[in-house]
Structures are given as structure tokens and as C-alpha cells.
Biopython code that builds the backbone (N, CA, C, O; Angstrom):
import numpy as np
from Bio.PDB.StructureBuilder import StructureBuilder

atoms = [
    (1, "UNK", "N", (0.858, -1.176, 0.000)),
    (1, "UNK", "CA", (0.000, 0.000, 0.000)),
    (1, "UNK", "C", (0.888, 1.217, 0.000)),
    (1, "UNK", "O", (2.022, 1.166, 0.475)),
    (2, "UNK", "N", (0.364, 2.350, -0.547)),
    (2, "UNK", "CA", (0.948, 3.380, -0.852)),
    (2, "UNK", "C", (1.716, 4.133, 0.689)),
    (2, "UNK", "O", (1.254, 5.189, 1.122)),
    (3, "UNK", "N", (2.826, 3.476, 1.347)),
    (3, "UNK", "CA", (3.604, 3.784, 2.725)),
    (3, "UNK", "C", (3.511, 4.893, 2.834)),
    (3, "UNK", "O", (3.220, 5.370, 3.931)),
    (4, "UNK", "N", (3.747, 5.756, 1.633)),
    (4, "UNK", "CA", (4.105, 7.331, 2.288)),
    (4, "UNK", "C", (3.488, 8.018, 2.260)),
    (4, "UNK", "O", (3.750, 9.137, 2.702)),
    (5, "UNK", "N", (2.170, 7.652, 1.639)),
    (5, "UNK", "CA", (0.922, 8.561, 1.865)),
    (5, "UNK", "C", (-0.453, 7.782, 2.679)),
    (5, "UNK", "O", (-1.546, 7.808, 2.114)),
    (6, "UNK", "N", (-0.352, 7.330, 3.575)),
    (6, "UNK", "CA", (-1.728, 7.152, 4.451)),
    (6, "UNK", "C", (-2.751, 7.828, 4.339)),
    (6, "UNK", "O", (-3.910, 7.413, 4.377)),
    (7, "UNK", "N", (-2.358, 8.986, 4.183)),
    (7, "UNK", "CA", (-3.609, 10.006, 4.395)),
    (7, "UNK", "C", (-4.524, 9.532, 3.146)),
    (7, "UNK", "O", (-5.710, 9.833, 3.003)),
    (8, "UNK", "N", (-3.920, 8.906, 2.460)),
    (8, "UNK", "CA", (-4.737, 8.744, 1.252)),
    (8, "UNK", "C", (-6.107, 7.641, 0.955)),
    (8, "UNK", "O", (-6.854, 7.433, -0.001)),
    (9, "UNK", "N", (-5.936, 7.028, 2.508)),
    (9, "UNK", "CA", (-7.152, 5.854, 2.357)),
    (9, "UNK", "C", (-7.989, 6.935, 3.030)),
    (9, "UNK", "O", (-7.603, 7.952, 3.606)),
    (10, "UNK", "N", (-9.144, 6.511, 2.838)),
    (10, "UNK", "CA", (-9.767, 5.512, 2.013)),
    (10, "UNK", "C", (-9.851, 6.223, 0.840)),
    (10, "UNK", "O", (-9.869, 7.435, 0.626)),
    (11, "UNK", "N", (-9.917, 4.878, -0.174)),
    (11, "UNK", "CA", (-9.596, 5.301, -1.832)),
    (11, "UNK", "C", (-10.333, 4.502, -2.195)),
    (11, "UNK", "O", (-10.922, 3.799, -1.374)),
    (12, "UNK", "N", (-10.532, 4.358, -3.582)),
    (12, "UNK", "CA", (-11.493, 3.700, -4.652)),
    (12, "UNK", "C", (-10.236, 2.662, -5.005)),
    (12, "UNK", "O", (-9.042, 2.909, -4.838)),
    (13, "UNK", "N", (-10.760, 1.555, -5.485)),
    (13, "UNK", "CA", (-10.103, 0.419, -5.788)),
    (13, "UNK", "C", (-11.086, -0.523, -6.823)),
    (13, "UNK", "O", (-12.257, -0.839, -6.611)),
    (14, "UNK", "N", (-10.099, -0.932, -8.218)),
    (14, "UNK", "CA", (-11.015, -1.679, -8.789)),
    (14, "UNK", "C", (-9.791, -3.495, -8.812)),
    (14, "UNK", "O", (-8.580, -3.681, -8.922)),
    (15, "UNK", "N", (-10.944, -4.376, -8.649)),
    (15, "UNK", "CA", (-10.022, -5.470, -8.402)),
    (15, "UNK", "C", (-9.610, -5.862, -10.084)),
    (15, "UNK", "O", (-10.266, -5.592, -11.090)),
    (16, "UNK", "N", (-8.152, -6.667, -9.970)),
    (16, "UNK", "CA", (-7.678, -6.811, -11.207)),
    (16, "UNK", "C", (-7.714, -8.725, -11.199)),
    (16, "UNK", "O", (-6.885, -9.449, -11.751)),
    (17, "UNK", "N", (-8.238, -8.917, -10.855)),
    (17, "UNK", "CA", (-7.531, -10.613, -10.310)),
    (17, "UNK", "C", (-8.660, -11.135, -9.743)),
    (17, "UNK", "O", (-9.216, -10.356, -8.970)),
    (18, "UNK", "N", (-9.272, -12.397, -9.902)),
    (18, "UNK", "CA", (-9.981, -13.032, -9.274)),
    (18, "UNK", "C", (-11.786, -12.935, -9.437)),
    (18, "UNK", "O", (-12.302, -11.844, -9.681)),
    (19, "UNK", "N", (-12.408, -13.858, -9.317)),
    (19, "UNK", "CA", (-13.726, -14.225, -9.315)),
    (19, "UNK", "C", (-14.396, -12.795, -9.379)),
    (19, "UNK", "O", (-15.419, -12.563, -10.023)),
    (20, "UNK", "N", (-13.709, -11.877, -8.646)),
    (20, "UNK", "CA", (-14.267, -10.153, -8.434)),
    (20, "UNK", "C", (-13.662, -9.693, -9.840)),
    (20, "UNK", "O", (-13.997, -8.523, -10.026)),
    (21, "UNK", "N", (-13.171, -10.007, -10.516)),
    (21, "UNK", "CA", (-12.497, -8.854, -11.169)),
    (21, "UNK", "C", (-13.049, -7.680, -12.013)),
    (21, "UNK", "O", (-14.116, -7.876, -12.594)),
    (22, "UNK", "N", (-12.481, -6.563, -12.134)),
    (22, "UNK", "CA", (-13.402, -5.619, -12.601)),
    (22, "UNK", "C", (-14.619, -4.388, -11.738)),
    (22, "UNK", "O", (-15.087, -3.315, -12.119)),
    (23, "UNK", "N", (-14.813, -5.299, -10.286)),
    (23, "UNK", "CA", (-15.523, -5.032, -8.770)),
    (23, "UNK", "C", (-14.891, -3.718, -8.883)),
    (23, "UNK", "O", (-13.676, -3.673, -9.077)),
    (24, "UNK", "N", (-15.629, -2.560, -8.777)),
    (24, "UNK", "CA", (-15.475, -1.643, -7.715)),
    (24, "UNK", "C", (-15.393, -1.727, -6.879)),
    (24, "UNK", "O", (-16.419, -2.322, -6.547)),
    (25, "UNK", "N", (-14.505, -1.459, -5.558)),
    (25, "UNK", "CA", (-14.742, -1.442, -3.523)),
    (25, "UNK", "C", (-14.181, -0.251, -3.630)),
    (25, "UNK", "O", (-13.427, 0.203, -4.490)),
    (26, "UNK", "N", (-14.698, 0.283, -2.512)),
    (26, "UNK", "CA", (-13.885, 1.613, -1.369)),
    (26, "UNK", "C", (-12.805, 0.922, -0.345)),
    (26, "UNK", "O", (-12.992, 0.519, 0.803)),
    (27, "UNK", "N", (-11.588, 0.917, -1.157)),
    (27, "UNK", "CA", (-10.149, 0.387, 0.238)),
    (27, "UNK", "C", (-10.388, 1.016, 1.141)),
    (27, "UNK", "O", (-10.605, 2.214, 0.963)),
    (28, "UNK", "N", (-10.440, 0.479, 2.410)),
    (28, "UNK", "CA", (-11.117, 0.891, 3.616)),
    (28, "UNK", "C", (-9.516, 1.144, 4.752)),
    (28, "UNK", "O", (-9.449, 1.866, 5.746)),
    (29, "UNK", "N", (-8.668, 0.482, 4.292)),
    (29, "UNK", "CA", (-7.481, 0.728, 5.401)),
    (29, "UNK", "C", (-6.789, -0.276, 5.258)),
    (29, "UNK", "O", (-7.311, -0.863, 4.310)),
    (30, "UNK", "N", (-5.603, -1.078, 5.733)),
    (30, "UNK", "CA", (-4.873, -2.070, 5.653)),
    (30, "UNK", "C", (-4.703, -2.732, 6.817)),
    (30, "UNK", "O", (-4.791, -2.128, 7.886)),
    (31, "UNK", "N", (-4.434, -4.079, 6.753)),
    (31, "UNK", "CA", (-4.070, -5.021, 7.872)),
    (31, "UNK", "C", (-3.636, -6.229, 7.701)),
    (31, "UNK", "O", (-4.034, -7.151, 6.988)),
    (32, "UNK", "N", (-2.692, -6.114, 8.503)),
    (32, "UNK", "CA", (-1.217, -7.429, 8.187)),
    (32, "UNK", "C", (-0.953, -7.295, 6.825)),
    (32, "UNK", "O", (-0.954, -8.372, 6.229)),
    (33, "UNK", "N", (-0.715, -6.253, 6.111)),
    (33, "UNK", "CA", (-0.373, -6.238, 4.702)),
    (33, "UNK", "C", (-1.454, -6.487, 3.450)),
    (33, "UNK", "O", (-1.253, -6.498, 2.236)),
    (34, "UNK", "N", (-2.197, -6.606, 3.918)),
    (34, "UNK", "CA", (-3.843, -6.872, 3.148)),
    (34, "UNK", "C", (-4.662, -5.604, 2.919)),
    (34, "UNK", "O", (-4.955, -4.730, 3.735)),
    (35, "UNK", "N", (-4.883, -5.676, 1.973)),
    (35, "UNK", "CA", (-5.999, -4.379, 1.576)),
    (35, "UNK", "C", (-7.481, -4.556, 2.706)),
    (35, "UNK", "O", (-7.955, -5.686, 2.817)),
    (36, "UNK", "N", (-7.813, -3.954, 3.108)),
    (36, "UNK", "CA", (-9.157, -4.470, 3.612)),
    (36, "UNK", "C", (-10.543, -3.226, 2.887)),
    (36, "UNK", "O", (-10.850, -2.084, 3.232)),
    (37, "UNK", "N", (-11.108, -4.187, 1.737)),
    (37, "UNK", "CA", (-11.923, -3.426, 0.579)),
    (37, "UNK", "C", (-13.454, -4.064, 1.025)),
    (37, "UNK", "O", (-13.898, -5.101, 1.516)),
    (38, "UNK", "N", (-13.943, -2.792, 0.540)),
    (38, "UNK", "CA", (-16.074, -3.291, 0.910)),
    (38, "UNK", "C", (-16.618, -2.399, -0.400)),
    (38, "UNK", "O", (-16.198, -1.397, -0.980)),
    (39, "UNK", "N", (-17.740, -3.259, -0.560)),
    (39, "UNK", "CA", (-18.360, -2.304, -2.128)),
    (39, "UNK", "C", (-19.761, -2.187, -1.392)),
    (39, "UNK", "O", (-20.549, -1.367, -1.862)),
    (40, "UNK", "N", (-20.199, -3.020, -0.146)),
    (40, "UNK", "CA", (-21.696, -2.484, 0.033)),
    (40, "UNK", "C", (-22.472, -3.720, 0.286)),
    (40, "UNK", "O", (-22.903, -3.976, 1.410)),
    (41, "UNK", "N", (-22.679, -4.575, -0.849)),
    (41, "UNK", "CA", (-23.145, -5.542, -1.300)),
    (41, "UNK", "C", (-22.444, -6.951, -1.055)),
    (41, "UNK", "O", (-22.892, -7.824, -0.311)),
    (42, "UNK", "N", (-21.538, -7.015, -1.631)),
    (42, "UNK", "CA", (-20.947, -8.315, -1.352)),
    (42, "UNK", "C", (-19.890, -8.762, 0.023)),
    (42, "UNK", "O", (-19.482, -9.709, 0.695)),
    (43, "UNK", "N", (-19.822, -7.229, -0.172)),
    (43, "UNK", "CA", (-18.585, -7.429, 1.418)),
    (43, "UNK", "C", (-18.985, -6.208, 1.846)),
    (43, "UNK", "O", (-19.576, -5.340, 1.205)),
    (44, "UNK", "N", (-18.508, -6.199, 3.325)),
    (44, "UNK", "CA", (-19.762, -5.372, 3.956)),
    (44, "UNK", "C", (-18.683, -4.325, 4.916)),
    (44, "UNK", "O", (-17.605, -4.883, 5.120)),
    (45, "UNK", "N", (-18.792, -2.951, 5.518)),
    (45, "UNK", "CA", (-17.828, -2.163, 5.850)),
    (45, "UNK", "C", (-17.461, -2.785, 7.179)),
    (45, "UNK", "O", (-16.292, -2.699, 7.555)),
    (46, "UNK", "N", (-18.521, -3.515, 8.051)),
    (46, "UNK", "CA", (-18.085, -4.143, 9.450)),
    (46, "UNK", "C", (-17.124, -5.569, 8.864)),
    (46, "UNK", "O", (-16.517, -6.041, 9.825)),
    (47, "UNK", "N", (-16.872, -6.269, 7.695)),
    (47, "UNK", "CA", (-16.624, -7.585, 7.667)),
    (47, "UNK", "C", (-16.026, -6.931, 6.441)),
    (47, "UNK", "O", (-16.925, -6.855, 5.604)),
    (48, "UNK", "N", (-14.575, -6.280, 5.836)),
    (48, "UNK", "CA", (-14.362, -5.788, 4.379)),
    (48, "UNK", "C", (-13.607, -7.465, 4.211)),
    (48, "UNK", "O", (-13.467, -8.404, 4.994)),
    (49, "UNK", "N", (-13.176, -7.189, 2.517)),
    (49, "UNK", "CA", (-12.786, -8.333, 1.742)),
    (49, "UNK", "C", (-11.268, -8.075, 2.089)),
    (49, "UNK", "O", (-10.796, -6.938, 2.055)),
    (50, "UNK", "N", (-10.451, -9.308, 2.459)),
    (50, "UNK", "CA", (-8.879, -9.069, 2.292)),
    (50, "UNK", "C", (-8.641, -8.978, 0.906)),
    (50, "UNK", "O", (-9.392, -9.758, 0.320)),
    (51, "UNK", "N", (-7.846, -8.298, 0.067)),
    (51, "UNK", "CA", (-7.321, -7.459, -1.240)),
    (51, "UNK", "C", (-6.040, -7.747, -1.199)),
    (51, "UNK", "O", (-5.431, -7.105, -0.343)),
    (52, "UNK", "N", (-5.372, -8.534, -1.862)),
    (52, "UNK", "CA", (-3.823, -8.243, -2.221)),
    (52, "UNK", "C", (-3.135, -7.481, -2.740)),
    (52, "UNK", "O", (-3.026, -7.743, -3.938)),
    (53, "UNK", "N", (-2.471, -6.446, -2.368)),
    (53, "UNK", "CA", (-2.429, -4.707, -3.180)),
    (53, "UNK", "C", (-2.303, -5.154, -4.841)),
    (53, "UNK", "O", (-2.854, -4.541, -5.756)),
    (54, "UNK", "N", (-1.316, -6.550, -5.019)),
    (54, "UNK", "CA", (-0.805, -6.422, -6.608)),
    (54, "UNK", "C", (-2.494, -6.849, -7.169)),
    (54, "UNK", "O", (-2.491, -6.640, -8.382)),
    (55, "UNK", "N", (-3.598, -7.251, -6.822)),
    (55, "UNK", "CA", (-4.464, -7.688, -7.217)),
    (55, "UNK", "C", (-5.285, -6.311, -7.302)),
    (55, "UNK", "O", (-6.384, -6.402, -7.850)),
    (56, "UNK", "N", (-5.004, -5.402, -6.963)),
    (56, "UNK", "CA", (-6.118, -4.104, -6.979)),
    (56, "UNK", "C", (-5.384, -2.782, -7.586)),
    (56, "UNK", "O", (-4.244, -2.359, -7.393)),
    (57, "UNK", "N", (-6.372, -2.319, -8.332)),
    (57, "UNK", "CA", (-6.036, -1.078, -8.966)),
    (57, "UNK", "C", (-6.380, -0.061, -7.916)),
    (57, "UNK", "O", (-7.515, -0.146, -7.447)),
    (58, "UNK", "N", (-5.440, 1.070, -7.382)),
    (58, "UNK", "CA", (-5.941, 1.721, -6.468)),
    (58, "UNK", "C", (-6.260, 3.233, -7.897)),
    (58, "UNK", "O", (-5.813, 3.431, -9.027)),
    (59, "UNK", "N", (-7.140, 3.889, -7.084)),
    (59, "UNK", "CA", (-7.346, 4.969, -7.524)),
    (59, "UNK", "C", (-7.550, 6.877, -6.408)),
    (59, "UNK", "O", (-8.371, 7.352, -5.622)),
    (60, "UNK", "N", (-6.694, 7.165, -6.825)),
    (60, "UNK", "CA", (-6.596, 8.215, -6.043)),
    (60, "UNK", "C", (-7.155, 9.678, -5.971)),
    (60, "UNK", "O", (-7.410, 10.587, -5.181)),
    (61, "UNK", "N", (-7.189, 9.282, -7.489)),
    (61, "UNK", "CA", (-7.313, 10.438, -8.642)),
    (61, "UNK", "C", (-9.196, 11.149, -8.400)),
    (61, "UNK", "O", (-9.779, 11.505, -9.425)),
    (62, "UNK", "N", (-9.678, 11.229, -7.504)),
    (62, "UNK", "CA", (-11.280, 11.841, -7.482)),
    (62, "UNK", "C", (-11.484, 12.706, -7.370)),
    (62, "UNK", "O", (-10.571, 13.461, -7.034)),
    (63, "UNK", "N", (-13.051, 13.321, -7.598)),
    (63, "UNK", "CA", (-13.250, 14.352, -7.522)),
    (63, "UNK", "C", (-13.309, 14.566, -5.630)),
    (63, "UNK", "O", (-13.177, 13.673, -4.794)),
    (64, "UNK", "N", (-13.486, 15.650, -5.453)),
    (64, "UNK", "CA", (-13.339, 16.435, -3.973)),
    (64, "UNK", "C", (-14.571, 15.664, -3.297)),
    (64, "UNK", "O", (-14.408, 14.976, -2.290)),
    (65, "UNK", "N", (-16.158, 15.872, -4.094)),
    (65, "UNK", "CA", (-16.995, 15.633, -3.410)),
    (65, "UNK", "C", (-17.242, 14.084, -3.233)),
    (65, "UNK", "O", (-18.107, 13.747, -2.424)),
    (66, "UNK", "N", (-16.280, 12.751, -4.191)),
    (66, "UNK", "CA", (-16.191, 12.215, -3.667)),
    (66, "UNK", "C", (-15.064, 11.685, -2.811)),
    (66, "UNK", "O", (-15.073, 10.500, -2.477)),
    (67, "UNK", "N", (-14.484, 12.172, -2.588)),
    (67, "UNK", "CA", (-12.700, 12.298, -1.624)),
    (67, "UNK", "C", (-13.580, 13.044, -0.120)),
    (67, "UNK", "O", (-13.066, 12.907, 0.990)),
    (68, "UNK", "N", (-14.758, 13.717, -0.272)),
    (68, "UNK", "CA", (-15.086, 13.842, 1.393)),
    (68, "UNK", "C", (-16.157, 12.523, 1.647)),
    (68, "UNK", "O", (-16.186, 12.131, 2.813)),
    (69, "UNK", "N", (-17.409, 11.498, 0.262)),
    (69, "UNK", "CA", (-17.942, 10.838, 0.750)),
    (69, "UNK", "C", (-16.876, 9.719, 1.426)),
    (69, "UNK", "O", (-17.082, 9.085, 2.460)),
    (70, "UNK", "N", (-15.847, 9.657, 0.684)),
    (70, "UNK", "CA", (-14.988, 8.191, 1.351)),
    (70, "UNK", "C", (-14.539, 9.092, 2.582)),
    (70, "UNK", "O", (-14.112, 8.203, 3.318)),
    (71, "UNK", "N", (-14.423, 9.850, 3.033)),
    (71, "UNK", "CA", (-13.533, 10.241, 4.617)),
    (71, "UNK", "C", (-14.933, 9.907, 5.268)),
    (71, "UNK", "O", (-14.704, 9.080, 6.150)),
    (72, "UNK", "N", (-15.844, 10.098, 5.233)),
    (72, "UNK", "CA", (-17.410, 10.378, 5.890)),
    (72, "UNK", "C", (-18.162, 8.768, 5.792)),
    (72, "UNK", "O", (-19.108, 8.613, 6.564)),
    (73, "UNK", "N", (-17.821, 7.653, 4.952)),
    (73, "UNK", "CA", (-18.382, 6.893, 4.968)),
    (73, "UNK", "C", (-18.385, 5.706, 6.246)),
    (73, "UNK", "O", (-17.470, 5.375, 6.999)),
    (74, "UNK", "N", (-20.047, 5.138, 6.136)),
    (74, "UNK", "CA", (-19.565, 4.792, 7.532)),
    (74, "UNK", "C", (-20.432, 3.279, 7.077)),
    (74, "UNK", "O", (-20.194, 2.134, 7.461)),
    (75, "UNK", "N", (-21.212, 3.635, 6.384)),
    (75, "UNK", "CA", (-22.175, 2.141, 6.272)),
    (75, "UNK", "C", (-22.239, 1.659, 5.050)),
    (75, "UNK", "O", (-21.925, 2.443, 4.154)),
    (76, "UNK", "N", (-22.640, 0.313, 4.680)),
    (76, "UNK", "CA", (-22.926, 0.218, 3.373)),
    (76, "UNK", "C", (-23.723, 0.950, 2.177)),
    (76, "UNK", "O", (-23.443, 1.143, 0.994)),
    (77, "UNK", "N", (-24.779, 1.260, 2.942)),
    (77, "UNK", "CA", (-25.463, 2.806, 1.977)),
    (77, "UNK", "C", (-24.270, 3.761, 1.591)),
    (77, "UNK", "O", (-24.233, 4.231, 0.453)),
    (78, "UNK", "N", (-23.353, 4.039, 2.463)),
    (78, "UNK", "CA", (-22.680, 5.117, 2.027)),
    (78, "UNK", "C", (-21.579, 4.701, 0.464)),
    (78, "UNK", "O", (-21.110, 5.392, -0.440)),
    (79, "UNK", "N", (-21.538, 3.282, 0.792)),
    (79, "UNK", "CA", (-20.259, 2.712, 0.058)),
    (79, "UNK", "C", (-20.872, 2.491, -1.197)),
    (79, "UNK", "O", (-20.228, 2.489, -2.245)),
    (80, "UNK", "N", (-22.334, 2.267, -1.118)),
    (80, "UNK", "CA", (-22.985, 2.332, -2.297)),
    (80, "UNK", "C", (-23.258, 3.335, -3.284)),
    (80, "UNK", "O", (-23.078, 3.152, -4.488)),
    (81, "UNK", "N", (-23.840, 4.755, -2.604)),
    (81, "UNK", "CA", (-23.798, 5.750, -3.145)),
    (81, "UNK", "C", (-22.785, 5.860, -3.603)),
    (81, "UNK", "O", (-22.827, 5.815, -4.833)),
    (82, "UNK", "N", (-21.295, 6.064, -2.962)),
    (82, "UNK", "CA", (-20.008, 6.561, -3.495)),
    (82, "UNK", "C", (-19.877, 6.123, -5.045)),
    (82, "UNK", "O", (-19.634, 6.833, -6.020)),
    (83, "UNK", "N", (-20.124, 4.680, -4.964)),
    (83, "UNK", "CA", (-19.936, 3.913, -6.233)),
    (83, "UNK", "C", (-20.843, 4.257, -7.169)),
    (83, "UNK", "O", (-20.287, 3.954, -8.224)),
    (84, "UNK", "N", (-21.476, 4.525, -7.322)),
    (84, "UNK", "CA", (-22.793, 5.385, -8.094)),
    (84, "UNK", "C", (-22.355, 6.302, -8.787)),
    (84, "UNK", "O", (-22.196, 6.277, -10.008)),
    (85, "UNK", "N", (-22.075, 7.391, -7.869)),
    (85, "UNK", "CA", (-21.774, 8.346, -8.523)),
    (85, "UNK", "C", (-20.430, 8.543, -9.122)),
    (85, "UNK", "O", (-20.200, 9.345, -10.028)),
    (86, "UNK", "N", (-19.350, 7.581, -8.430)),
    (86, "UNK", "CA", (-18.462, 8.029, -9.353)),
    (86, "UNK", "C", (-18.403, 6.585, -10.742)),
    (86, "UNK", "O", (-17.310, 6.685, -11.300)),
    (87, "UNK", "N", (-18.868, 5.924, -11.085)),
    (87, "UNK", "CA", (-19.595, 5.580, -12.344)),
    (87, "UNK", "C", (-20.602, 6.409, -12.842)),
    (87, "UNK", "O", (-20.653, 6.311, -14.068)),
    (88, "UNK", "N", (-21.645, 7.395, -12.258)),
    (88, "UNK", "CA", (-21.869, 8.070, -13.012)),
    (88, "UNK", "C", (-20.593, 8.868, -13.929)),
    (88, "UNK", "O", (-20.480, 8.735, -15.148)),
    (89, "UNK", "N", (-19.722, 9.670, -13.115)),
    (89, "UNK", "CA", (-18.789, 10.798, -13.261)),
    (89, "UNK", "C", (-18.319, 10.052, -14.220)),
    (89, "UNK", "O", (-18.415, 10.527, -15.352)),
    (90, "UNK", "N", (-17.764, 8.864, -14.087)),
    (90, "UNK", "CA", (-16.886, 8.259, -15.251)),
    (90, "UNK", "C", (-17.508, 8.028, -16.741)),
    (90, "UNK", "O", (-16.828, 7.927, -17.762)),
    (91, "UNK", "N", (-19.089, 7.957, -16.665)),
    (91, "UNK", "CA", (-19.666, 7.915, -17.560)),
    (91, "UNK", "C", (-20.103, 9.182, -18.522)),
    (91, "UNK", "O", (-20.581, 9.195, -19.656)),
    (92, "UNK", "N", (-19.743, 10.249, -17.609)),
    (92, "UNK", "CA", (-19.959, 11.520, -18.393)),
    (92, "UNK", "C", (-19.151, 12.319, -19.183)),
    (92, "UNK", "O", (-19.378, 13.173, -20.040)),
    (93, "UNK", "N", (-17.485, 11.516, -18.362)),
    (93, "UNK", "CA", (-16.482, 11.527, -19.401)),
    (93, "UNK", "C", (-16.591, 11.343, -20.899)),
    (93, "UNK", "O", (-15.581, 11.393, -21.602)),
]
sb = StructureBuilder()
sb.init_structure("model")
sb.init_model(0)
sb.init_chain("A")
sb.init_seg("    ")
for serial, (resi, resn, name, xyz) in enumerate(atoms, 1):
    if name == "N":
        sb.init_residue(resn, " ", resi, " ")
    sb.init_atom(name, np.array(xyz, "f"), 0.0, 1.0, " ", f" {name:<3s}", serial, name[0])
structure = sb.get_structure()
């Protein structure tokens, strides 16, 4: 995970590897070297998915208003919305 910037979780993450691949999650923080990722639905923000960093695309790159929903998110509704809208955003590209 990105060592020298912490401040930077929580971030958007799309998985590259595995049965998920392609999954949107919100990387929620790290532990024992594991991504720990939740999208809402399948993995949940109390119980996130372990993520192997080389298996996930991190993304850092967002807009503001969603860079304050990920600091503010707290439940799966929230993790859902996030993902919404920034597939909307990406779609308006």
C-alpha cells in the first residue's frame, strides 16, 4: 500500500484478479499487509474483503466531493452511493 501517503485511504479500488475482477470497492485501510476493501453488497464495511495490493487497482485520482464521501463513509449505503456516482462521473467523461 501506498507507505508514504496514508492520508490517502480511504480510496477507490477496482479489483484486477480473481472471481471479483473488474468489482469496484472503497479500500477501507490495511491489515497485516492486506488491503481491507467493501463495495456495500458483497462485502460489507463491518466484515471488508482481504485485497492483495498487486491484485487491486488503487485509484486516487477523485473528484473532492467524492474524496469527502470516502472520509465520511460509515455504512454500506454510504459505500454504495459513493460507487454510483463516481460511475456516473466516469460515464460523463
Amino acid at each position: 500500500m501506498n507507505k508514504d501517503h496514508p492520508e490517502a485511504l480511504p480510496c477507490l479500488g477496482v479489483s484486477k484478479a480473481g472471481h471479483d475482477r473488474g468489482r469496484l470497492y472503497i479500500v477501507l485501510g490495511v491489515r497485516d499487509g492486506m488491503l481491507q476493501a467493501a463495495d456495500g453488497i458483497h462485502s460489507h464495511v463491518d466484515k471488508p474483503k482481504k485485497k492483495n495490493e498487486k491484485h487491486m487497482q488503487l485509484i486516487y485520482n477523485v473528484s473532492p466531493e467524492i474524496r469527502d464521501l470516502l472520509k465520511n463513509a460509515k455504512i454500506d449505503s454510504d459505500l454504495i452511493h459513493i460507487k454510483k456516482l463516481y460511475s456516473r462521473i466516469q460515464s460523463d467523461r
